[in-house]
C-alpha positions in Angstrom: 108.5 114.1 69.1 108.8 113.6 72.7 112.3 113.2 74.5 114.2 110.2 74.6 113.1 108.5 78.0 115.1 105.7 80.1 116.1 102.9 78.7 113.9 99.1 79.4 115.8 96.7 81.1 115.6 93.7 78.9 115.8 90.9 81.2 113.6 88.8 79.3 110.8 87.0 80.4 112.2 83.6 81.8 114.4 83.2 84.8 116.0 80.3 82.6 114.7 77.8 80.1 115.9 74.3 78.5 114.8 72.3 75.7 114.6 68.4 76.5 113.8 66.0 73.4 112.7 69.6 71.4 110.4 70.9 74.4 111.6 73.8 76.1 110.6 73.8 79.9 110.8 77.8 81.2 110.6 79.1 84.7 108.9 82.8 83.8 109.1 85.7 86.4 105.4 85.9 86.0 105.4 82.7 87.1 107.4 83.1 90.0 105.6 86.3 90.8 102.6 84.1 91.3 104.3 81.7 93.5 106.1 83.6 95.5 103.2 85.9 96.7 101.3 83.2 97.4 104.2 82.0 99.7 104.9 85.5 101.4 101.1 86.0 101.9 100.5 82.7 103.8 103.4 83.8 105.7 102.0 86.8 106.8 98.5 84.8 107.3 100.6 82.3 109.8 102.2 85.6 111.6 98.8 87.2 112.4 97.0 84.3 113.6 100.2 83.0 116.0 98.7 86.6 117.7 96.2 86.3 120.0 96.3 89.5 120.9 95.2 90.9 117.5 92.1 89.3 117.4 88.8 89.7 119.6 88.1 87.0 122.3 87.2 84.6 119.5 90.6 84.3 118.6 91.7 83.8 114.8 89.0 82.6 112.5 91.4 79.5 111.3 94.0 77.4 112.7 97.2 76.8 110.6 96.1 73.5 108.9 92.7 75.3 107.6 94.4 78.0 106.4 96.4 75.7 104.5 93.9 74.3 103.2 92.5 77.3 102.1 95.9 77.9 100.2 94.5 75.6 97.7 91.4 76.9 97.1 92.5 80.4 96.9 95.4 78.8 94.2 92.4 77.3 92.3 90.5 80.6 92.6 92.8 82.9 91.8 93.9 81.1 88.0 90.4 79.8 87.0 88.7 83.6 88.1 91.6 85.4 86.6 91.4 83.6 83.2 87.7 83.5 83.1 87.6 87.5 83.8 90.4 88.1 81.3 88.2 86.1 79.0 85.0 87.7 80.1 85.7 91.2 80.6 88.3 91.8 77.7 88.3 89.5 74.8 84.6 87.4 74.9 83.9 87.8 70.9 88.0 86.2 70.5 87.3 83.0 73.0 83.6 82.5 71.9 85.0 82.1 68.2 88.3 80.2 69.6 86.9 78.5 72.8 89.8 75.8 73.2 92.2 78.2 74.1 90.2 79.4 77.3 92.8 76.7 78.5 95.8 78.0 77.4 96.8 80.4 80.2 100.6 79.9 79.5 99.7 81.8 76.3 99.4 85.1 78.8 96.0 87.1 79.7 94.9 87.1 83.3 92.4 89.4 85.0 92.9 90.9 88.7 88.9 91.6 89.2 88.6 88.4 87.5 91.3 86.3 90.1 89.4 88.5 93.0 86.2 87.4 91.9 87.8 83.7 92.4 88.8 84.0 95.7 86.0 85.4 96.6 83.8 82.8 95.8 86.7 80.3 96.9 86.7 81.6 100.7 83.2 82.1 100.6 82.8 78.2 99.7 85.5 77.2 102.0 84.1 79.2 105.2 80.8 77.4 104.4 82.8 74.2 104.6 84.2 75.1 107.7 81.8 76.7 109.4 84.4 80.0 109.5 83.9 83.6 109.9 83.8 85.0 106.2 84.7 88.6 107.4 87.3 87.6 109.4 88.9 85.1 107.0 88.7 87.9 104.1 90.7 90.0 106.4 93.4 87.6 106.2 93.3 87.5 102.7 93.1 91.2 102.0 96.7 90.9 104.9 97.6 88.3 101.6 97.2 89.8 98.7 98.9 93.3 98.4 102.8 90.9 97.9 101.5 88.9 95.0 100.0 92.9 93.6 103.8 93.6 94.2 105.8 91.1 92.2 102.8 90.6 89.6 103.1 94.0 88.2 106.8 94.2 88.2 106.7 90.9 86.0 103.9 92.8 83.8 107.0 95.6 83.6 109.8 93.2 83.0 107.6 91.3 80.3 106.9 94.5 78.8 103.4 94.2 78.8 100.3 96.8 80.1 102.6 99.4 79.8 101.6 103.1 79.9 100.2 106.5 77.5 103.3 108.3 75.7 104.5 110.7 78.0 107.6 113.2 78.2 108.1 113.1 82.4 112.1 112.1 83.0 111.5 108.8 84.1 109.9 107.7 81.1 110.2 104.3 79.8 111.4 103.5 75.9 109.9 99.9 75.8 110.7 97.8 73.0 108.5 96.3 70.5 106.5 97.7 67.3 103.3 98.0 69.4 104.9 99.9 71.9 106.4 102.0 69.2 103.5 102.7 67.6 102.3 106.1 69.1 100.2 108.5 66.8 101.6 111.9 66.0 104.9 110.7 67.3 108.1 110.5 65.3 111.6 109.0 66.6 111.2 106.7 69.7 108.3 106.6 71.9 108.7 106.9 76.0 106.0 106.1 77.9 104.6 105.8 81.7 105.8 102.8 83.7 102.4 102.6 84.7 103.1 98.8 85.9 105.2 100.5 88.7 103.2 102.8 89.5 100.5 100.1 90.7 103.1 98.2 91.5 103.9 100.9 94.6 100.4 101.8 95.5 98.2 98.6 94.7 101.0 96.5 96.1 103.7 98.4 99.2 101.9 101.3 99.8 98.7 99.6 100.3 100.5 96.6 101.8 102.0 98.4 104.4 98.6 100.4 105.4 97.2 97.4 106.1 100.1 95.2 108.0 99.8 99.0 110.0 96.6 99.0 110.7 96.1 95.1 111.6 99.6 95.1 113.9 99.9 98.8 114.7 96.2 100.0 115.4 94.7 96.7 116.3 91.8 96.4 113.2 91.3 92.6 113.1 89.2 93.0 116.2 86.8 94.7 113.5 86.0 92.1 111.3 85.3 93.2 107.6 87.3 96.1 108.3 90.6 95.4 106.6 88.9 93.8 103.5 86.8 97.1 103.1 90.1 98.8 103.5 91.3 96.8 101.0 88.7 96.7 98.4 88.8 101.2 98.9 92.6 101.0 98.6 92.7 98.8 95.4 90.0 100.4 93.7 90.9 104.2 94.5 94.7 103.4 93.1 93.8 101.1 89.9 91.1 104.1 89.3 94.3 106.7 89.2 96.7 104.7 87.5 94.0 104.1 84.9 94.6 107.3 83.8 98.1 106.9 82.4 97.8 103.6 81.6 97.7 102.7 78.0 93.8 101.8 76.9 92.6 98.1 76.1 93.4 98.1 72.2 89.7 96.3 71.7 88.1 99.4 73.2 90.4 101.6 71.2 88.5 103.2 67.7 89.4 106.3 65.8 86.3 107.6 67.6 87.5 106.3 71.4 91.4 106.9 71.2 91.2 107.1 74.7 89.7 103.8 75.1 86.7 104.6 76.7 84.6 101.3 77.8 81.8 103.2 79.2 81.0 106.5 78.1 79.0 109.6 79.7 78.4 111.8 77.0 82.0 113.1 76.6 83.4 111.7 79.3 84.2 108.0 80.2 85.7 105.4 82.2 88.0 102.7 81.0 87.5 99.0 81.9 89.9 99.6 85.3 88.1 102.0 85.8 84.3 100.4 85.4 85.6 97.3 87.1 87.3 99.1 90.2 85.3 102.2 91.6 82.5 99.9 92.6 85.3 97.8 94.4 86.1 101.3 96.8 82.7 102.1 97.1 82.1 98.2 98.2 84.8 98.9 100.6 83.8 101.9 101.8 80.1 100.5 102.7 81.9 97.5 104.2 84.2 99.9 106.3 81.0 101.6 107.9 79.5 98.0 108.7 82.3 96.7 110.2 83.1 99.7 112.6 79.1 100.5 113.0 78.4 96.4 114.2 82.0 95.9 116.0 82.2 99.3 118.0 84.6 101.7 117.1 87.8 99.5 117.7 90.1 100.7 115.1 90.8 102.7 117.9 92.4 100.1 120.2 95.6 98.9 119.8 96.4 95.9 120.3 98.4 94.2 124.1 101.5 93.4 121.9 102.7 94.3 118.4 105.9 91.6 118.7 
C-alpha cells in the first residue's frame, strides 16, 4: 500500500455551463487552454516582429496582417492534425470500426505530434502562399507554442486525464475515478505522479522561457531554423523523460507489456511519447547544426536592443 498522497483539486472540467431548450452549452478549461495560448502566442509573435533589431537585415519574415492570417491556418492545423494523430497513432482499429466519430473532438482525444504535424504542414503551405521564409516563420511559431504546452497540460491535470505511474514521492496526487484507482498490487487509495505538471513546467515555462531568452537575450532569430531546432530538441528530450512516469497508453498495456511498451528492443522499449518524440530532438538537433553551420555562428551576437 503506498502512502496517502495530496488531495486532487476537483474543479471540474467546465468553467460554467447552461442548458437552453435541454442543450447544455459548456465553456471547458481545455477549451480555454486552447484559446488562450493561441492568443498569448500571437502576442509574443506581434512583440518579436515590432523588433527590428532581432532579426537579420531582412527584417521579420511576416508583417502583422500575414501573421494573422497565418493564425488561421495554424487554428485549422492544429485541431484537424491533433485529431487525426490521436486517431492515427493511438486508437486506428476503434475509428476504422467507428469512423463517424473522427468528428467528434468535443468527445476528448487530441495528439501533440499529431497538432505539430498540422502546423507544420499548415506554415509550410502558407509560406508557399506567400512566398515567406519557412525557417524563419517556424521560429515564430516554435516563440508560439511553448504557452498553449502550458495551459493544455494543466487542463489535462484539472480534467483528470493522462495522469501518472503510482508512486509514493510527497507530492503525489490521489486522483479520482475507478480507472485511476485501479493500480495492481495496491490496496487502499492509489497516489500517483502529476506527470501533467511535470510537462507542464518543462514542455511549456521552462522551455518557454529558453527560448523568449535566447531570441530577445542572445539574439537567435538572426539564425534562422535555429529556435525551431531548439524547439523540436527541447520538446522531445522532456516528453522522452516525463514518459517515464507517465502512466502507459491502456491499448499498448497486456499482461505481457505492463509497462506499455509500443516498441520493444528485446527487453527493453519505448512507449509511444517516446517513439514519437526522440526523433523530434534528434530533428532538432540536425536543424540546430544547419542553422548555425549556413548562418555563421550568430547565436553569439546579441541583439542592439532587448526593450
Amino acid at each position: 500500500m503506498l502512502p496517502a498522497g495530496l488531495p486532487f483539486p476537483d474543479i471540474g472540467t467546465d468553467l460554467f455551463s447552461f442548458d437552453i431548450g435541454g442543450v447544455t452549452f459548456a465553456l471547458r478549461w481545455y477549451a480555454l487552454s486552447y484559446i488562450f495560448g493561441i492568443l498569448i502566442g500571437w502576442r509574443i509573435c506581434l512583440s518579436a516582429i515590432s523588433r527590428p533589431a532581432l532579426w537579420t537585415s531582412a527584417g521579420p519574415p511576416l508583417d502583422r496582417t500575414q501573421i494573422e492570417d497565418l493564425l488561421t491556418w495554424i487554428i485549422i492545423g492544429v485541431i484537424a492534425g491533433g485529431r487525426l494523430g490521436f486517431v492515427l497513432f493511438y486508437q486506428p482499429a476503434y475509428y476504422l470500426a467507428n469512423p463517424l466519430e473522427i468528428l467528434m473532438v468535443w468527445q476528448g482525444g487530441m495528439s501533440f505530434h499529431g497538432g505539430f504535424a498540422g502546423v507544420v504542414i499548415a506554415a509550410l503551405l502558407f509560406c508557399l502562399r506567400q512566398n515567406a521564409s519557412l525557417l524563419s516563420t517556424g521560429d515564430l511559431l516554435a516563440l508560439a507554442t511553448p504557452p498553449g504546452l502550458f495551459l493544455g497540460r494543466l487542463a489535462n491535470f484539472t480534467n483528470n486525464e493522462l495522469w501518472g505511474r503510482p508512486t509514493d514521492v510527497p507530492w503525489a496526487v490521489i486522483f479520482p475515478g475507478d480507472v485511476a484507482q485501479a493500480c495492481p498490487g495496491i490496496s487502499g487509495l492509489c497516489a500517483r505522479h502529476p506527470s501533467q505538471l511535470y510537462e507542464a513546467v518543462l514542455e511549456g515555462l521552462i522551455l518557454g522561457i529558453l527560448l523568449i531568452y535566447l531570441a530577445w537575450g542572445r539574439g537567435l532569430l538572426k539564425t534562422p531554423g535555429a529556435l525551431v531546432g531548439v524547439f523540436l530538441t527541447g520538446y522531445g528530450i522532456a516528453r522522452s523523460f516525463v514518459e517515464m512516469f507517465r502512466q502507459p497508453d491502456q491499448q499498448f498495456v497486456t499482461a505481457d507489456n505492463p509497462i506499455g511498451h509500443a516498441l520493444h528492443f528485446g527487453n527493453w522499449g519505448l512507449t509511444m511519447g517516446q517513439v514519437l518524440s526522440a526523433p523530434m530532438a534528434l530533428i532538432g538537433l540536425a536543424l540546430i547544426l544547419y542553422s548555425l553551420r549556413h548562418s555563421g555562428n550568430a547565436a553569439d551576437q546579441r541583439p542592439n536592443t532587448v526593450a
